[in-house]
N, CA, C and O atoms as a MOPAC input file, in Angstrom:
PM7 MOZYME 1SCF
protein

 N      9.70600 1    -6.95000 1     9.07200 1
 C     10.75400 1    -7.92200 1     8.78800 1
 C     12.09400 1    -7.31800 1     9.15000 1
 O     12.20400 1    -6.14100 1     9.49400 1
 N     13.12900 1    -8.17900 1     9.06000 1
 C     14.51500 1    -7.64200 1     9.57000 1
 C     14.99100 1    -7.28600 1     8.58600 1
 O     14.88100 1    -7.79200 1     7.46900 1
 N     15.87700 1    -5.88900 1     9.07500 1
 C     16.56100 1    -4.99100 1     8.06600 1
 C     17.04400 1    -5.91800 1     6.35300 1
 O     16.86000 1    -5.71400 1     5.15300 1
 N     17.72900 1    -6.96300 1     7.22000 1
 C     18.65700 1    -7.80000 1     6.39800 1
 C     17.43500 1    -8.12200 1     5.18900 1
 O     17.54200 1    -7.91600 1     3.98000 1
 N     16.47800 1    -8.58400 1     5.78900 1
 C     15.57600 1    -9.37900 1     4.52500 1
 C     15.02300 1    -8.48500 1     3.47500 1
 O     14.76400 1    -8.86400 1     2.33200 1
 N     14.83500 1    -7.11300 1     3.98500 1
 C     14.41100 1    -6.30300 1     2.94500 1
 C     15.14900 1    -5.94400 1     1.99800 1
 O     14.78100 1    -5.79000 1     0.83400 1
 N     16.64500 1    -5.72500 1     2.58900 1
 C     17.50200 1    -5.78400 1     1.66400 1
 C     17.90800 1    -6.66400 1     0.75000 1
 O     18.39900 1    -6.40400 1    -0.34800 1
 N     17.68000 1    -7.78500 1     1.25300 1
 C     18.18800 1    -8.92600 1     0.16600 1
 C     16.60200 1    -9.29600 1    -0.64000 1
 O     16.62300 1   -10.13000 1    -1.54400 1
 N     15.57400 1    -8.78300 1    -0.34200 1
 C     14.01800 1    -8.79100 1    -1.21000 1
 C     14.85500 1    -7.61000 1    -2.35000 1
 O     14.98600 1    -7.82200 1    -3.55500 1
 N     15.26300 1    -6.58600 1    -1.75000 1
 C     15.67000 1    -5.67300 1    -2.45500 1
 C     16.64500 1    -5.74200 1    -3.72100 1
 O     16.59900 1    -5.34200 1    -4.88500 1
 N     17.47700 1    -6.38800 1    -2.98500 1
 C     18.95900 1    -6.55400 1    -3.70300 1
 C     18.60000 1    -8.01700 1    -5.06800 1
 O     19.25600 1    -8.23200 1    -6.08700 1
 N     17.60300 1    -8.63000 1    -4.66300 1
 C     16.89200 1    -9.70400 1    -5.60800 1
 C     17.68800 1   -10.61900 1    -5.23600 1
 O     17.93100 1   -11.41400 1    -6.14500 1
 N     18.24100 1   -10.85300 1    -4.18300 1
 C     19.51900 1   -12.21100 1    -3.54900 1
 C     18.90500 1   -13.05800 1    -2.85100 1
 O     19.61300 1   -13.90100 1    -2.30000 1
 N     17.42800 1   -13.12500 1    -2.63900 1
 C     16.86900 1   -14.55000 1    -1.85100 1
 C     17.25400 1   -15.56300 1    -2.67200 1
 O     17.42600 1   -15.47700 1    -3.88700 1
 N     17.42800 1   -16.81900 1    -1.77600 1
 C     17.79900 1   -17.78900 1    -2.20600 1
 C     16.33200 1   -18.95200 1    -3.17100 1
 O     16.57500 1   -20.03400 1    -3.70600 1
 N     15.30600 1   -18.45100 1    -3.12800 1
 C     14.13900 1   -19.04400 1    -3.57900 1
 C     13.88900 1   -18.05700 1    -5.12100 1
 O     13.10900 1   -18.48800 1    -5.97100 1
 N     14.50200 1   -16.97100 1    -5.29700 1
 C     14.31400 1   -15.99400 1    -6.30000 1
 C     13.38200 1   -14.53300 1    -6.24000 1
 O     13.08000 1   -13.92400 1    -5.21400 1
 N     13.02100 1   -14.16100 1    -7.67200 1
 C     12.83100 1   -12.88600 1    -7.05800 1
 C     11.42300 1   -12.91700 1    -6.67200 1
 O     10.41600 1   -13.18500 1    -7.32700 1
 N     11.61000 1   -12.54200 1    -5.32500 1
 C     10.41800 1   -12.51600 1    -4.65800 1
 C      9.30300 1   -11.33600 1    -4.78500 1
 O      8.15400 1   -11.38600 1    -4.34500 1
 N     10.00600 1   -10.10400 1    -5.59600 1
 C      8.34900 1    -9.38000 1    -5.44300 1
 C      7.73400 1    -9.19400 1    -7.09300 1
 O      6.75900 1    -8.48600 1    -7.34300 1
 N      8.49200 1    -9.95900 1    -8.12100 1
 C      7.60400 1   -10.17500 1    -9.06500 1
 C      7.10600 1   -11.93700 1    -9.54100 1
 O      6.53600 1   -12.44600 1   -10.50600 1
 N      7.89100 1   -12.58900 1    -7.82900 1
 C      6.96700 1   -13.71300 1    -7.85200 1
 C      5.54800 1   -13.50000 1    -7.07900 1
 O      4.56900 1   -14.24300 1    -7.14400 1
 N      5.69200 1   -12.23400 1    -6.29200 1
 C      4.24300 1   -11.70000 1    -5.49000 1
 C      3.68200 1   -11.30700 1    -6.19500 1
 O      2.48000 1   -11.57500 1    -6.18700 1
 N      4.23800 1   -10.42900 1    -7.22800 1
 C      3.06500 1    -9.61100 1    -8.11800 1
 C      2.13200 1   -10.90600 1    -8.53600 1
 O      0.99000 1   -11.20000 1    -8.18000 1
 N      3.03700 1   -11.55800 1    -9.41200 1
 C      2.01500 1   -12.98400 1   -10.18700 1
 C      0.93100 1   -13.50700 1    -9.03500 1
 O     -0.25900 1   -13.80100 1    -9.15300 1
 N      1.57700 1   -13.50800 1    -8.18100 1
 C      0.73600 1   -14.31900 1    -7.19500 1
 C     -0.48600 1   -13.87100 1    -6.94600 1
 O     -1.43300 1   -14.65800 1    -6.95200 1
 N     -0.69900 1   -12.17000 1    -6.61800 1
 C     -1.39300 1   -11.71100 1    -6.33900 1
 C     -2.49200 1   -11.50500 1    -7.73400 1
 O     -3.70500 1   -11.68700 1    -7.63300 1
 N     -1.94400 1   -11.17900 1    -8.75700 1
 C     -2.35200 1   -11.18200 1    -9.84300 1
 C     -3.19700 1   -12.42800 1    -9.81800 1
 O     -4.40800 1   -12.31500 1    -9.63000 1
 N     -2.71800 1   -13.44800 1    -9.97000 1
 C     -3.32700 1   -14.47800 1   -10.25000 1
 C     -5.16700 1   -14.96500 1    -8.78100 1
 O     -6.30900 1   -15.42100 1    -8.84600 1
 N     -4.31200 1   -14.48800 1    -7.88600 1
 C     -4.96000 1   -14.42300 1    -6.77500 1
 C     -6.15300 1   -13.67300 1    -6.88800 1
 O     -7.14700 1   -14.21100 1    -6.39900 1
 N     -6.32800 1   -12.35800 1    -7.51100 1
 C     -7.36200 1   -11.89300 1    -7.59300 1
 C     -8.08500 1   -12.31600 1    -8.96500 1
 O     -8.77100 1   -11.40800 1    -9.43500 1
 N     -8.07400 1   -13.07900 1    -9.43500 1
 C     -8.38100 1   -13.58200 1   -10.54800 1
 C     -9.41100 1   -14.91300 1   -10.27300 1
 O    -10.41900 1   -15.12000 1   -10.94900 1
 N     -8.95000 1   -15.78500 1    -9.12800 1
 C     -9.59400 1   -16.59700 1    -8.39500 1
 C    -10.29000 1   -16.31800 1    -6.86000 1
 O    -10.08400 1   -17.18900 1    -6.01500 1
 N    -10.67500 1   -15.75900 1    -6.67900 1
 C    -11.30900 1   -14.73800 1    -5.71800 1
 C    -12.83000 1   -15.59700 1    -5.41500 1
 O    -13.39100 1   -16.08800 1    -4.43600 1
 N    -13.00700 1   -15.49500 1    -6.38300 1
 C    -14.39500 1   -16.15100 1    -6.27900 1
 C    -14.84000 1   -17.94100 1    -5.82600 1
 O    -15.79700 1   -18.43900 1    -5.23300 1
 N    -13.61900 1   -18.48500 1    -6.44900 1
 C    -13.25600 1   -19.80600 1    -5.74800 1
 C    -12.35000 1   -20.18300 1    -4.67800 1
 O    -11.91000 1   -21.31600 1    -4.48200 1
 N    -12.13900 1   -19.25800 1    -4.08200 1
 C    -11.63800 1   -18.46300 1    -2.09400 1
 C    -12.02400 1   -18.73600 1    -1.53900 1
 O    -11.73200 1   -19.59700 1    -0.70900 1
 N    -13.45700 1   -17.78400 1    -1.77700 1
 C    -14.35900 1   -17.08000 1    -1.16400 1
 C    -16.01600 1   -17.77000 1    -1.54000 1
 O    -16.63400 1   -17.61300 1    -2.59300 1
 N    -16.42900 1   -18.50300 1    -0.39800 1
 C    -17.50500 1   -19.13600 1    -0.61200 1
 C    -18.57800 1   -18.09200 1    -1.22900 1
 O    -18.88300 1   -18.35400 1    -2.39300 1
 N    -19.09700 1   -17.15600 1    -0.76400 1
 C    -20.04000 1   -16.10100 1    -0.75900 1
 C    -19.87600 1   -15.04400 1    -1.56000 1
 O    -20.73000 1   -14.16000 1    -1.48800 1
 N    -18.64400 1   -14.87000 1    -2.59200 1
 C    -18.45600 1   -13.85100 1    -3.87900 1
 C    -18.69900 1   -14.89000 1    -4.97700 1
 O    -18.57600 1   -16.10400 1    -5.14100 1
 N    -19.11700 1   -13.77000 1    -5.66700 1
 C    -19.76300 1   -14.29600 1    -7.30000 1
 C    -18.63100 1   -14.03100 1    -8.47000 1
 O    -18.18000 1   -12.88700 1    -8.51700 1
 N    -18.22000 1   -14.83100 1    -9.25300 1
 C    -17.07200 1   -14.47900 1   -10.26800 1
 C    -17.59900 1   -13.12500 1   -10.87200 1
 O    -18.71400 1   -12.65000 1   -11.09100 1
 N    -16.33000 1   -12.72800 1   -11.03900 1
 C    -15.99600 1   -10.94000 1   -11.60000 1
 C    -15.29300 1   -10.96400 1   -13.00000 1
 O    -14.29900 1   -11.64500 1   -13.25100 1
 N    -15.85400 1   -10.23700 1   -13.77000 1
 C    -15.01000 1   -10.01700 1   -14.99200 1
 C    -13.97500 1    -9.63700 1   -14.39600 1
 O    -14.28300 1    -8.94400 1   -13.42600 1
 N    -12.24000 1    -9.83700 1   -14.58800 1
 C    -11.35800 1    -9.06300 1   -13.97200 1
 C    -10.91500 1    -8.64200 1   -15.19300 1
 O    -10.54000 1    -9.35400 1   -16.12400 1
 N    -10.98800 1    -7.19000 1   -15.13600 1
 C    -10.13100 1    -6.32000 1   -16.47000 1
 C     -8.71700 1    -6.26400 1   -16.28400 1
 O     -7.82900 1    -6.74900 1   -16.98600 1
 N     -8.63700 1    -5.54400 1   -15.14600 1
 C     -6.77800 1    -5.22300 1   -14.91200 1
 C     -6.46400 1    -5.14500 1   -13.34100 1
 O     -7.15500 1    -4.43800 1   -12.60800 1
 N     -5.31900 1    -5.95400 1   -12.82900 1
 C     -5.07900 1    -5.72200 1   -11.95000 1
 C     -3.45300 1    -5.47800 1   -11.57500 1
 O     -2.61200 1    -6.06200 1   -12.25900 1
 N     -3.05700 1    -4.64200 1   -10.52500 1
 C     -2.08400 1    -4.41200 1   -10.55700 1
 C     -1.61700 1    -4.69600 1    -8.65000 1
 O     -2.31500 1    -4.61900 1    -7.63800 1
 N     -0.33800 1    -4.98700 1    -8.82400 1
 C     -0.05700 1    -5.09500 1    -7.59200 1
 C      1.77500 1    -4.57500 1    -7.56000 1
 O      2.80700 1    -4.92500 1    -8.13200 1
 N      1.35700 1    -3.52300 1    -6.49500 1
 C      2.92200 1    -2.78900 1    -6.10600 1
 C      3.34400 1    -2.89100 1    -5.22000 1
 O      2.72300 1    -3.61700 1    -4.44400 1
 N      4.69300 1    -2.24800 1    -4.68900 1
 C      5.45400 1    -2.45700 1    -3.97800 1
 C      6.34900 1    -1.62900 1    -3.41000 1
 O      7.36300 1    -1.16200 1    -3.92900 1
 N      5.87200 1    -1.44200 1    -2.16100 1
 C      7.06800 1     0.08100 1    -1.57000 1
 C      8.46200 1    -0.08400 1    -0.32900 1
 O      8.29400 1     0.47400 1     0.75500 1
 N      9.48800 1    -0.68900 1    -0.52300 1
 C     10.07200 1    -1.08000 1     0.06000 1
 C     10.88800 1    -0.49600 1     1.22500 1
 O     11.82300 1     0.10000 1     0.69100 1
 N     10.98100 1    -0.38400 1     2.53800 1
 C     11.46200 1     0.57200 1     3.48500 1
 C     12.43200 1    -0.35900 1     3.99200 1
 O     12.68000 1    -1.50800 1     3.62600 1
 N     12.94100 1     0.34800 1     4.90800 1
 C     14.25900 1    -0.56300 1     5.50400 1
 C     13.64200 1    -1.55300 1     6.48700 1
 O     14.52700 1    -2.32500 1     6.85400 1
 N     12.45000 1    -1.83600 1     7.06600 1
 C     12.09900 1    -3.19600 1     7.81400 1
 C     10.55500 1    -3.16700 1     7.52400 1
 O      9.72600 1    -3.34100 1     8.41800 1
 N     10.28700 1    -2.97600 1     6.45200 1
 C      8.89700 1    -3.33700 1     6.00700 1
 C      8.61900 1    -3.38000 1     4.71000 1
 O      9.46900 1    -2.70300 1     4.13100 1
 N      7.73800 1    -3.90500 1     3.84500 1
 C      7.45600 1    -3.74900 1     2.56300 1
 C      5.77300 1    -3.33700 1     2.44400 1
 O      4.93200 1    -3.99400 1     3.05800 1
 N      5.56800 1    -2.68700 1     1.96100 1
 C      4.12900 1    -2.27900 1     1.90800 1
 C      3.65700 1    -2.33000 1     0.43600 1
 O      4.27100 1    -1.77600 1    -0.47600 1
 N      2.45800 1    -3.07600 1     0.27100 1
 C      1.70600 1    -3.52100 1    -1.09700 1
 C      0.69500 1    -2.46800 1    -1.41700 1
 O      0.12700 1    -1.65000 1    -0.69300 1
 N      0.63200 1    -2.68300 1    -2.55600 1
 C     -0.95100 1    -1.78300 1    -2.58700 1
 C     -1.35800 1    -2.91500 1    -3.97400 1
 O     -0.58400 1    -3.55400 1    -4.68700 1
 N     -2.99900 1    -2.84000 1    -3.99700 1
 C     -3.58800 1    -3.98300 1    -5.09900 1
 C     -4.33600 1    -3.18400 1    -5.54000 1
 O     -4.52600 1    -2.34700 1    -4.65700 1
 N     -5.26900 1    -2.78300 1    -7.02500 1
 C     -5.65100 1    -2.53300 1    -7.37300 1
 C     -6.51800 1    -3.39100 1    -9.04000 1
 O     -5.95800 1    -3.62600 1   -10.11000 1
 N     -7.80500 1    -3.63100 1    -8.70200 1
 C     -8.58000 1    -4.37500 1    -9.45500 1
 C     -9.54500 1    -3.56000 1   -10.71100 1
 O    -10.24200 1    -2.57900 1   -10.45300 1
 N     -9.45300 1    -4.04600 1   -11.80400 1
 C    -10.75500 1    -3.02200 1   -12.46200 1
 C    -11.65600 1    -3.81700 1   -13.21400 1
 O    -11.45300 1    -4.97000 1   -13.59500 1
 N    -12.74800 1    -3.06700 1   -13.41700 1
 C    -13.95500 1    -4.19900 1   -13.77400 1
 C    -14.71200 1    -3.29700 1   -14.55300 1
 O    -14.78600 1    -2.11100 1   -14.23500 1
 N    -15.42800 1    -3.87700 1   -15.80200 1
 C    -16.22800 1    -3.67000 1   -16.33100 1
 C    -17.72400 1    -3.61600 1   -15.54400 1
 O    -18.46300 1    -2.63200 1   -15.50900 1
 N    -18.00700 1    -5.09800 1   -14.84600 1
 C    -19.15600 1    -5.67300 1   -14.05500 1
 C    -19.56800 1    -4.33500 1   -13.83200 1
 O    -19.07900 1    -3.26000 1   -14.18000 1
 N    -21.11700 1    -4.79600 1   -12.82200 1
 C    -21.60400 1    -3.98600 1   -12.31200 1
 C    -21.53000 1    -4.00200 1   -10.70800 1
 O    -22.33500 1    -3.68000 1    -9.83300 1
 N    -20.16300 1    -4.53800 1   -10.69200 1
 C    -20.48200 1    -4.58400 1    -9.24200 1
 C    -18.82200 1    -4.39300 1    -8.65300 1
 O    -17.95300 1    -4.62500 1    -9.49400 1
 N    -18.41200 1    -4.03200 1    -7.42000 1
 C    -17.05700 1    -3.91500 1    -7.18400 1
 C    -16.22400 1    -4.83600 1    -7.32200 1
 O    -16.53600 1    -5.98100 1    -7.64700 1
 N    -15.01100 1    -4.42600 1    -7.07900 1
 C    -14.23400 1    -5.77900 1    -7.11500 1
 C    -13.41100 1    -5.88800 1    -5.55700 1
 O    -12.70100 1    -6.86400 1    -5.31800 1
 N    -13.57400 1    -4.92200 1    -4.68500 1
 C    -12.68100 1    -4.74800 1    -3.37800 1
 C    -12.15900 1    -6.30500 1    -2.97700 1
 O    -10.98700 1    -6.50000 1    -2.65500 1
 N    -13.40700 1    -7.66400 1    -3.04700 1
 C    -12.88900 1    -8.56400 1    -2.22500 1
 C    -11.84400 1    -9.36500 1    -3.20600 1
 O    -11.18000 1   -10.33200 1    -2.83000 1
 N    -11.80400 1    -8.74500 1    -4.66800 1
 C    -10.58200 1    -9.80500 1    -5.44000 1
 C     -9.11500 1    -8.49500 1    -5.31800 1
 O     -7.97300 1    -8.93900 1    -5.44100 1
 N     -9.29400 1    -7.12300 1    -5.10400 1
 C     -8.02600 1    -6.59600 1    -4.83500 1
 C     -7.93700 1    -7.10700 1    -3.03300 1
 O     -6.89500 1    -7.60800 1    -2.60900 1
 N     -8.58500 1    -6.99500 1    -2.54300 1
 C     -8.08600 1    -7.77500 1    -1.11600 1
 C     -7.45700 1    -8.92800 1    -1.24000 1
 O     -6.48400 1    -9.04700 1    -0.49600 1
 N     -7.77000 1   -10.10700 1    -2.16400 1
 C     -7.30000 1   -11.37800 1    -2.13700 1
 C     -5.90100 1   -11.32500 1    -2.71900 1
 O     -5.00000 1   -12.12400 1    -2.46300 1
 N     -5.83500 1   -10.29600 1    -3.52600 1
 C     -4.34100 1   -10.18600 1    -4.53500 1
 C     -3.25700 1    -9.75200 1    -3.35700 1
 O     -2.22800 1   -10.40200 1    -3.17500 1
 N     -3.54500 1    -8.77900 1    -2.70900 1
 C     -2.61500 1    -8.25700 1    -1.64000 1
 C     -2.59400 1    -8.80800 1    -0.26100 1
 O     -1.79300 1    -8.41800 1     0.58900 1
 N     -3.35700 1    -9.58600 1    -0.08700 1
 C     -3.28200 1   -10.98100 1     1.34000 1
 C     -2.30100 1   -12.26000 1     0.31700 1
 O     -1.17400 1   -12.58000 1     0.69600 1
 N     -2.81400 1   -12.77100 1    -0.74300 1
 C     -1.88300 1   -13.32100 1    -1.45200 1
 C      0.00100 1   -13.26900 1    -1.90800 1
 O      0.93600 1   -14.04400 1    -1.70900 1
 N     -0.13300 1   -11.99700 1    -2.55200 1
 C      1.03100 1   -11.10700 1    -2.22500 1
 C      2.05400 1   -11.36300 1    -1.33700 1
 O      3.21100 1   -11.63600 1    -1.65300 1
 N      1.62400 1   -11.27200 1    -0.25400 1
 C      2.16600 1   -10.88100 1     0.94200 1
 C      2.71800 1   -12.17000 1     1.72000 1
 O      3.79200 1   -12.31800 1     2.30300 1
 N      1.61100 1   -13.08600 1     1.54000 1
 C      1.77300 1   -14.41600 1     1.65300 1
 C      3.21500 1   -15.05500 1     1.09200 1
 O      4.15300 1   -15.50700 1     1.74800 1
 N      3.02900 1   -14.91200 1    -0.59900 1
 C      4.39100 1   -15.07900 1    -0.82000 1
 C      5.40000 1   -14.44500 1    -0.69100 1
 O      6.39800 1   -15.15600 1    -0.81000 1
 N      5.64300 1   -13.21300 1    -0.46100 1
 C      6.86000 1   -12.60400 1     0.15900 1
 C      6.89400 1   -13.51500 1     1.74800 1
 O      8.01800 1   -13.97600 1     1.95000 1
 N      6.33000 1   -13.69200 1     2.36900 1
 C      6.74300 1   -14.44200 1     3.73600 1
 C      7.39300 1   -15.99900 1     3.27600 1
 O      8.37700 1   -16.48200 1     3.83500 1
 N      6.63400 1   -16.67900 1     2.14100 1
 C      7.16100 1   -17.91700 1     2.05200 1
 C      8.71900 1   -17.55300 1     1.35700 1
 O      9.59100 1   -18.41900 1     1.43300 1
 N      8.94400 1   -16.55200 1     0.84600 1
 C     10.03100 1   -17.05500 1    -0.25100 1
 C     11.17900 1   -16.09000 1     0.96200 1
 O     12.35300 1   -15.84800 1     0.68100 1
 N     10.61400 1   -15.72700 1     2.07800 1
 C     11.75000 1   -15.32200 1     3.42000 1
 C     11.73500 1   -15.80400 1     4.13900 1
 O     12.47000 1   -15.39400 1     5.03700 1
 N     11.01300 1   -16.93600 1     4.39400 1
 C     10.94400 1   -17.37100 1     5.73700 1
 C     11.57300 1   -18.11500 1     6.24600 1
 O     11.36600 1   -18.49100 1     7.40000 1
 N     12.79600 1   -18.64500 1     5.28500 1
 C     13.88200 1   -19.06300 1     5.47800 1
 C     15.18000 1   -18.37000 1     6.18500 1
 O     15.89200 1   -19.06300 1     6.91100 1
 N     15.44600 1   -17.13500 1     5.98500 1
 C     15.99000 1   -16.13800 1     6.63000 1
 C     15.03500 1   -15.20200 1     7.19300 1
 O     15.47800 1   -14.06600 1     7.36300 1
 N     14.06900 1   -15.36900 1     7.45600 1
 C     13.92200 1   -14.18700 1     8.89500 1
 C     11.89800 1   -15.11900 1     9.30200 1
 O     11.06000 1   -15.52700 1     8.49700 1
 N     11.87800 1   -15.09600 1    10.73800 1
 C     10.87900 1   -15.79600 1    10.74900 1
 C     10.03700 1   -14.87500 1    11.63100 1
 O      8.95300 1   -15.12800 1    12.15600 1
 N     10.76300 1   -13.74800 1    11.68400 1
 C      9.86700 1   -12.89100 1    13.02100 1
 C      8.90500 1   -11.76700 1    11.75100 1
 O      8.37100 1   -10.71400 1    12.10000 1
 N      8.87400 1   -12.34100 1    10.20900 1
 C      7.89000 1   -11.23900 1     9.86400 1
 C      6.38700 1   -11.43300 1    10.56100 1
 O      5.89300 1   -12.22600 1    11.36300 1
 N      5.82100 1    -9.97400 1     9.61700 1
 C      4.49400 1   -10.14600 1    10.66400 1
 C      3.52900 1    -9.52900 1     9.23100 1
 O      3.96800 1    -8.48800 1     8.74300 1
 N      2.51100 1   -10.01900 1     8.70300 1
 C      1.61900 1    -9.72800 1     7.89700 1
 C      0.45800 1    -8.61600 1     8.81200 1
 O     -0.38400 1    -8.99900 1     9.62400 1
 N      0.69400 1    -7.35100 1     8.44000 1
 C     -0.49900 1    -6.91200 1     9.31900 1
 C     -1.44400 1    -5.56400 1     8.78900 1
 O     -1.04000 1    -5.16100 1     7.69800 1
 N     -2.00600 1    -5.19100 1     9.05000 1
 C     -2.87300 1    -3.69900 1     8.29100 1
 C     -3.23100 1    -3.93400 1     6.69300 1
 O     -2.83000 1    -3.22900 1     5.76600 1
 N     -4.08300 1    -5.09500 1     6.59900 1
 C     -4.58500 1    -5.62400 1     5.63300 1
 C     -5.69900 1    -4.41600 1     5.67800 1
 O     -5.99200 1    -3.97500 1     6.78900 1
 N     -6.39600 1    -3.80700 1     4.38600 1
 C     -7.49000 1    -2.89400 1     4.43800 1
 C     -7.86400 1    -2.59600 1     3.29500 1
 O     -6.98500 1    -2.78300 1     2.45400 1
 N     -9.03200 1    -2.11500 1     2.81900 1
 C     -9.75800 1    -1.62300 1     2.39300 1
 C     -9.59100 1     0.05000 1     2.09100 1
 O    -10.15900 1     0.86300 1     2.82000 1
 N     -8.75000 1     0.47100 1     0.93900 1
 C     -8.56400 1     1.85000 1     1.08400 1
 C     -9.73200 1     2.72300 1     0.22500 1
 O    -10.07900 1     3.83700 1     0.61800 1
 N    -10.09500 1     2.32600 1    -0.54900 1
 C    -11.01300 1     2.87000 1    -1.50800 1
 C    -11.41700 1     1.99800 1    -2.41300 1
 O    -10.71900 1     1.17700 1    -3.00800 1
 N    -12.71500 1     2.21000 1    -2.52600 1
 C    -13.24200 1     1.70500 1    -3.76600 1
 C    -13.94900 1     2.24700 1    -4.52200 1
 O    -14.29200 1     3.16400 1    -3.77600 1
 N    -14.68900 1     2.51500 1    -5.82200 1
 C    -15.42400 1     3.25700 1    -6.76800 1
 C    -16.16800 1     1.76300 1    -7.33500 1
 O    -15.76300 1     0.60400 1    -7.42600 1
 N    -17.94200 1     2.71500 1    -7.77000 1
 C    -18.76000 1     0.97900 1    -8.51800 1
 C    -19.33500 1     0.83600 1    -7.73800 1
 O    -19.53900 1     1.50700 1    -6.72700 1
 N    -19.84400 1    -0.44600 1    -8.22300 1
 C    -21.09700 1    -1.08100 1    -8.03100 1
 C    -22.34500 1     0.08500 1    -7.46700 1
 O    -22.56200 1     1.24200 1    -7.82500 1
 N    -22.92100 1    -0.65500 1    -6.59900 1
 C    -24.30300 1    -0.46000 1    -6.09300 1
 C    -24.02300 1     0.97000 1    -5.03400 1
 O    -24.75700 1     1.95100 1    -5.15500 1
 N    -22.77400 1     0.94600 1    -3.90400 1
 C    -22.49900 1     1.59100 1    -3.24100 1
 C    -21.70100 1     3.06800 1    -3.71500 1
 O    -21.55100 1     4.01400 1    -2.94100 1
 N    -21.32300 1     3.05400 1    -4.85900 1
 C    -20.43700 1     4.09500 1    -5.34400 1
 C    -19.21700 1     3.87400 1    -5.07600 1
 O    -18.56500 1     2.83000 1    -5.06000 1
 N    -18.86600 1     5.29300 1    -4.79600 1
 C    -16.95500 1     5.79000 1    -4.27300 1
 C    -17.47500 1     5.22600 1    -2.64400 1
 O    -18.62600 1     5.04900 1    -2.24400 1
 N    -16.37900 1     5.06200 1    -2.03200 1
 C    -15.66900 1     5.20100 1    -0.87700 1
 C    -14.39800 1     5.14400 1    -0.44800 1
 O    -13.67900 1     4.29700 1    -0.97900 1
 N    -13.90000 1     5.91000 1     0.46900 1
 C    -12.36500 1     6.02100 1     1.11500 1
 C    -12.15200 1     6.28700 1     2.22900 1
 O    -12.48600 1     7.26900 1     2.89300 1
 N    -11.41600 1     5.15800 1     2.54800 1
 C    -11.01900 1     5.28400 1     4.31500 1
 C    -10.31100 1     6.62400 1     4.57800 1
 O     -9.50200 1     7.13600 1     3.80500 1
 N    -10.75700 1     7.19500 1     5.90500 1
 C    -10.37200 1     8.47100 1     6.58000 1
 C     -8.73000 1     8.28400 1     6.90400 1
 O     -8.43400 1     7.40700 1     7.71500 1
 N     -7.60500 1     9.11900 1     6.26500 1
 C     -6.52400 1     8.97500 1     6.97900 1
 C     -6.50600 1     9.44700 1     8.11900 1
 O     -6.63600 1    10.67100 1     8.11300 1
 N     -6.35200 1     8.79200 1     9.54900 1
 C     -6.02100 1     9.25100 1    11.12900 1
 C     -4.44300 1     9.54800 1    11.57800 1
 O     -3.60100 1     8.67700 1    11.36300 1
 N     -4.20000 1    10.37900 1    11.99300 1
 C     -2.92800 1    10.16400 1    12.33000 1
 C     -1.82600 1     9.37400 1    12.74100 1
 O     -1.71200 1     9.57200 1    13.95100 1
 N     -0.93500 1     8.56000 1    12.34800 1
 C     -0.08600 1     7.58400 1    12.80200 1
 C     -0.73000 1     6.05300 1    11.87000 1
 O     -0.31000 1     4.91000 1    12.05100 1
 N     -1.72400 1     6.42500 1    10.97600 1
 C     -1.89100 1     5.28500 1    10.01800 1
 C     -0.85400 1     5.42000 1     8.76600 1
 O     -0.10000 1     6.27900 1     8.30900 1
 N     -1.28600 1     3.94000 1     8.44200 1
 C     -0.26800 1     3.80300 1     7.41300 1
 C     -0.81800 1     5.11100 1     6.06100 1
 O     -1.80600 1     5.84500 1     6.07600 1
 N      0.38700 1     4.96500 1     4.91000 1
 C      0.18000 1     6.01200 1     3.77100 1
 C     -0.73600 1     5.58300 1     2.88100 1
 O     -0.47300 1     4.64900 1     2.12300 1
 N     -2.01300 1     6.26100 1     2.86600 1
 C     -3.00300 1     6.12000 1     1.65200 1
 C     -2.45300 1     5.39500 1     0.57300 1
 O     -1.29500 1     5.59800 1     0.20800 1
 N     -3.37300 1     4.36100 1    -0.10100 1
 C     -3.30900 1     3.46100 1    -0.89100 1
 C     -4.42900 1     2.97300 1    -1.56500 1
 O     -5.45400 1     2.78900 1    -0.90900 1
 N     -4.41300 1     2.75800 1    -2.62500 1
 C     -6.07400 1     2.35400 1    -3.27900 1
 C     -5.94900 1     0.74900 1    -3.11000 1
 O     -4.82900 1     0.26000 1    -2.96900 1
 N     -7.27000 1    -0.18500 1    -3.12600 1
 C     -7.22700 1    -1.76300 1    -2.81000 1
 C     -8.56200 1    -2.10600 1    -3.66100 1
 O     -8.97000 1    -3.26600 1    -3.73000 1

């Protein structure tokens, strides 16, 4: 996004309001309904979810994090919270800046279910480790 918009995400001066604890909710809420998304996931106890926010001078970077009692993961309802997220940070800017770009949606780790732990390999020139 353009310098300007991060700053004013920053500064809490969008004209629609504050946009990254109207994302948090969003996402929050987002991974909460995951299961009615998503044809092929089964509802999840959702214990706790959290959704953050790291703000740079022409980007904002999320991280989501889901927890569950179940016996099974929750990766595709922290995915839905931080595609959600993100979503609304574009609607509540897209009035002032239209060249954002939603991109490097992923899967950083997960722990549970059937499969255990896993964590994506950091490669050089990827984005900064993040749990999802």
């Amino acid at each position: 996004m353009l310098a300007s918009t991060t700053a004013a995400v920053a500064a809490n001066t969008m004209n629609k309001g504050d946009v990254l604890a109207t994302a948090r909710v969003a996402g929050i809420q987002a991974a909460k309904r995951a299961s009615s998304l998503l044809p092929m996931a089964h509802p999840v106890l959702v214990g706790n979810v959290y959704v953050n926010f790291n703000i740079a001078d022409t980007y904002i970077e999320l991280e989501a994090g889901v927890d569950t009692i179940d016996r099974t993961g929750v990766e595709m309802e922290a995915l839905t919270a931080v595609t959600v997220a993100a979503l609304t940070i574009y609607d509540m800017c897209k009035s002032s800046d239209r060249t954002m770009v939603i991109e490097d949606v992923a899967l950083w780790e997960k722990s549970g279910g059937r499969s255990g732990t896993w964590r994506r390999a950091v490669s050089d020139g990827a984005p900064g480790s993040f749990e999802i």
